[in-house]
C-alpha positions in Angstrom: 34.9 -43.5 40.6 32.2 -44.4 38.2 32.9 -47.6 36.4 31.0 -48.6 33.0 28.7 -51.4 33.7 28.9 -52.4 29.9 33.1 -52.9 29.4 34.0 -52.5 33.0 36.2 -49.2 31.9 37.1 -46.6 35.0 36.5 -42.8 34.8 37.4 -40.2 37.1 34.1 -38.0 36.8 30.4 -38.6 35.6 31.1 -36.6 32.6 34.1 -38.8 31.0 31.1 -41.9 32.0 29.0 -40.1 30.2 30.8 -38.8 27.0 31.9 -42.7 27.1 28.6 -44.2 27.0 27.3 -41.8 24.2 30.4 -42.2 21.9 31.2 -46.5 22.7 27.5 -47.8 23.6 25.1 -45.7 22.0 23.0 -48.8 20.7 23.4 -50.7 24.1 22.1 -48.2 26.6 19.0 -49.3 28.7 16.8 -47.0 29.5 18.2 -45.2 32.5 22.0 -45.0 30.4 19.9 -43.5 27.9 18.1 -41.0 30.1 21.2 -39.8 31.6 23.2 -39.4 27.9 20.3 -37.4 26.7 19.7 -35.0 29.9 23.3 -33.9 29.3 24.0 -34.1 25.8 20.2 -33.8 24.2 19.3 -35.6 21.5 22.7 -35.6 19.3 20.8 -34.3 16.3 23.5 -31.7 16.1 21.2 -28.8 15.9 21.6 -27.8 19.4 18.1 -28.6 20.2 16.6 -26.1 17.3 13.3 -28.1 16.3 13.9 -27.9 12.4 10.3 -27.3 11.3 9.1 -24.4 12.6 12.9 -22.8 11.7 12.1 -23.7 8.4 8.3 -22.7 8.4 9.3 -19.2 10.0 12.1 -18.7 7.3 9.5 -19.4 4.5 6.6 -17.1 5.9 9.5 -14.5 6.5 10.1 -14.2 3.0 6.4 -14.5 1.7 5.6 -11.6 3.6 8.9 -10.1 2.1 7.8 -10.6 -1.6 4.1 -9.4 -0.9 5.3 -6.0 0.8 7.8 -5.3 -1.7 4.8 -6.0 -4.8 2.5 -3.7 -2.7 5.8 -0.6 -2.8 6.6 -1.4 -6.3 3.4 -2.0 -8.1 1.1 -0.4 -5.9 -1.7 -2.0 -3.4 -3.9 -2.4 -6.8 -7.8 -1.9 -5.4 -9.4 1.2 -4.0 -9.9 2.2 -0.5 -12.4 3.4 1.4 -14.2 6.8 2.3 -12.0 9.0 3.5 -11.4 13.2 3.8 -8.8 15.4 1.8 -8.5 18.8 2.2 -11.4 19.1 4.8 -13.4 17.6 2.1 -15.3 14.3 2.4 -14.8 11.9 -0.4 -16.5 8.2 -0.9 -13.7 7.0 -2.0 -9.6 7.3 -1.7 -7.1 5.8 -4.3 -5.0 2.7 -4.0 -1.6 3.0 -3.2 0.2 5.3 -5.4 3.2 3.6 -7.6 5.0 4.5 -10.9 3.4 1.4 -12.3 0.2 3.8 -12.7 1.0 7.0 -14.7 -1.8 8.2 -16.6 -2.6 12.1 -17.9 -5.4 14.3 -19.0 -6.6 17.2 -19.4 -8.5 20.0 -17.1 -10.6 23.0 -17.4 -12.7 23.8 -14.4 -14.2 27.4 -15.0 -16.5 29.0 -12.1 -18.4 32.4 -12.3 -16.3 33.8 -15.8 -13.0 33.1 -13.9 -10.7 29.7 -15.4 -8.7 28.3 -12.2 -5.2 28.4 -12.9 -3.7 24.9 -11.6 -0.1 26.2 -12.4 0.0 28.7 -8.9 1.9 26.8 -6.4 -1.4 25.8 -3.8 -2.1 23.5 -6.6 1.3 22.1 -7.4 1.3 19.4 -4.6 2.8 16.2 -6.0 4.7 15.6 -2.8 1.1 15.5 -0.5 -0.7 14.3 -2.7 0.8 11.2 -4.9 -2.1 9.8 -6.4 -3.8 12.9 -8.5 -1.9 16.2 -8.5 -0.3 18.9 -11.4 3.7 19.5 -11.6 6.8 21.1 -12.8 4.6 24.5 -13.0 2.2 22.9 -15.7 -1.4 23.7 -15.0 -2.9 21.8 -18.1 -2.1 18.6 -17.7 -2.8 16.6 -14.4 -1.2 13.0 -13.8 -2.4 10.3 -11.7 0.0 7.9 -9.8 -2.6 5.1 -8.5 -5.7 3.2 -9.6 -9.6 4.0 -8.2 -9.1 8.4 -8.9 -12.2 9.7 -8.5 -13.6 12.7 -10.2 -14.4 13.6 -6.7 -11.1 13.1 -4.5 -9.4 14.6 -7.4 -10.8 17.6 -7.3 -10.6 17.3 -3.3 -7.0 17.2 -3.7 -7.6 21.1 -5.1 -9.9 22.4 -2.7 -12.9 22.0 -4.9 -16.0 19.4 -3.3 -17.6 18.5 -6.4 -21.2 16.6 -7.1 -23.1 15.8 -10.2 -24.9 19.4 -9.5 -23.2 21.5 -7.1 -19.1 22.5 -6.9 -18.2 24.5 -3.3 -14.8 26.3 -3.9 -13.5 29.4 -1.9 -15.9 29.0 0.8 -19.0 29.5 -1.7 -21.2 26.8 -3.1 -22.8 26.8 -6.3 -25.6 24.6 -7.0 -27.7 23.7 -10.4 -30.8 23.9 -8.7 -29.8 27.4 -7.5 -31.7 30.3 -10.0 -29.6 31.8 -12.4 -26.7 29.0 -11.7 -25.9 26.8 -13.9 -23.3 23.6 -12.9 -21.7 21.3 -15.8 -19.4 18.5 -14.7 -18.6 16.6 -17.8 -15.2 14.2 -18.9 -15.0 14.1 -22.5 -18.1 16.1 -22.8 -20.2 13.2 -21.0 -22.1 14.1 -17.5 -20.5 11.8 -14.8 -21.5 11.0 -10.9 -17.8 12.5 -9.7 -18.3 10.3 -6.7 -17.6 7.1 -8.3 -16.3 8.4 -11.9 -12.6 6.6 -11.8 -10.6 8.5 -14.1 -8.6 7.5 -17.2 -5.1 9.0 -18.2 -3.2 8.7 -20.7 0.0 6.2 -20.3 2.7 8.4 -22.9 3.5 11.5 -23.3 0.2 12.7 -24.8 -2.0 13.9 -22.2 -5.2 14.9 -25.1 -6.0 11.1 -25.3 -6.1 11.0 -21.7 -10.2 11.8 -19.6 -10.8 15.8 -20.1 -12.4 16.7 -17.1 -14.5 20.3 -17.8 -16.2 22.0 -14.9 -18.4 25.0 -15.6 -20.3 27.0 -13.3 -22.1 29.9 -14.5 -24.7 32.5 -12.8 -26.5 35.3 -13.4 -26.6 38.9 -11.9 
C-alpha cells in the first residue's frame, strides 16, 4: 500500500499516491515525486499537452492564406501571365485572372478581303471559355474585357484570328503586308500597335465608344 513519504497518508493504489502528491504537495516534490506526477498527469498546463505556439502560429497562417485567396477570386490575381496558346494560336502573353473588378468595353471592326466579321454568330459569343476578352448577349459590336494585361493579340486569339503588326491568319489563310497586292492595317484608335504587347483599354460604364477601337483591315488585289 503506498504510503506518502511527505504526511505519512495511506492509499490503496499508485494512482490515488499520485493524484495526492500533485493536488497536496505540488511545491514539495523532489525530483523523482516530480517525475512520476508528470509522466502520468503531464505538465498540468491544462491544455492537454497542445504546445500553444505553433496552435496559434498555424491558426494565424490559416487565415492569411484565407484573406489572400479570397482577394485573388474577388479582385482578380492583378499582373499578367505568361506565354501561353488559345485557340491553337500562340500568344506572348495571357491575362490576369479574370474578376468583375475589371469591366472595360470598346469597340471592333476587323474587315478581311471586302468581307466585315460578324462577332454576333454564336462561335464568337464565348463568355463562358473565355472570361477575360469575349462578345455577349448576341452583341457583335461591343467587346468586354474581365481582367487586366488583354493583349491585342490573345484577344483576337480568343476569335480564331493570330494577329501581328503585319500579317492576320484567319480561316486557315494568312495574309501578310509584305505579300503583293495585300495590304494589312492593325490600328486602335486609328494608331498602328505591336498586338503582341498592346494591352487594351475599355471603357468602365456603359459607353463602350470611349473605350480602345480596335480596326483590322486586310485588303488584296485580284
Amino acid at each position: 500500500m503506498p504510503e506518502c513519504n511527505y504526511c505519512g497518508a495511506s492509499f490503496e493504489d499508485d494512482q490515488s499516491h499520485l493524484e495526492h502528491l500533485r493536488n497536496e504537495h505540488e511545491g514539495e516534490l523532489g525530483t523523482i515525486d516530480s517525475r512520476r506526477v508528470e509522466a502520468e498527469f503531464g505538465t498540468g498546463d491544462d491544455n492537454d499537452g497542445l504546445p500553444t505556439g505553433p496552435v496559434v502560429l498555424g491558426i494565424v497562417l490559416a487565415v492569411a492564406v484565407a484573406i489572400v485567396g479570397y482577394v485573388i477570386f474577388v479582385h482578380g490575381a492583378g499582373g499578367a501571365g505568361g506565354a501561353g496558346t488559345v485557340n491553337g494560336i500562340d500568344v506572348a502573353q495571357t491575362p490576369g485572372q479574370p474578376s468583375q473588378s475589371e469591366h472595360g468595353h470598346g469597340l471592333i471592326n476587323v474587315t478581311i478581303d471586302g468581307q466585315e466579321l460578324d462577332f454576333s454568330q454564336s462561335q464568337f459569343q464565348r463568355p463562358q471559355e473565355f472570361a477575360a476578352f469575349h462578345f455577349e448577349g448576341g452583341d457583335g459590336r461591343v467587346w468586354h474585357k474581365h481582367a487586366s494585361g488583354v493583349t491585342l493579340e490573345y484577344a483576337m486569339a480568343t476569335l480564331g484570328i493570330d494577329v501581328s503588326d503585319d500579317s492576320v491568319t484567319f480561316d486557315g489563310t494568312t495574309y501578310r503586308d509584305s505579300d503583293t497586292g495585300t495590304n494589312v492595317t492593325v490600328t486602335v484608335d486609328g494608331e498602328p500597335v505591336g498586338p503582341e504587347t498592346y494591352e487594351l483599354s475599355g471603357s468602365s460604364d456603359q459607353r463602350p465608344e470611349q473605350g480602345d477601337f480596335i480596326r483590322i483591315i486586310v485588303t488584296t488585289e485580284g
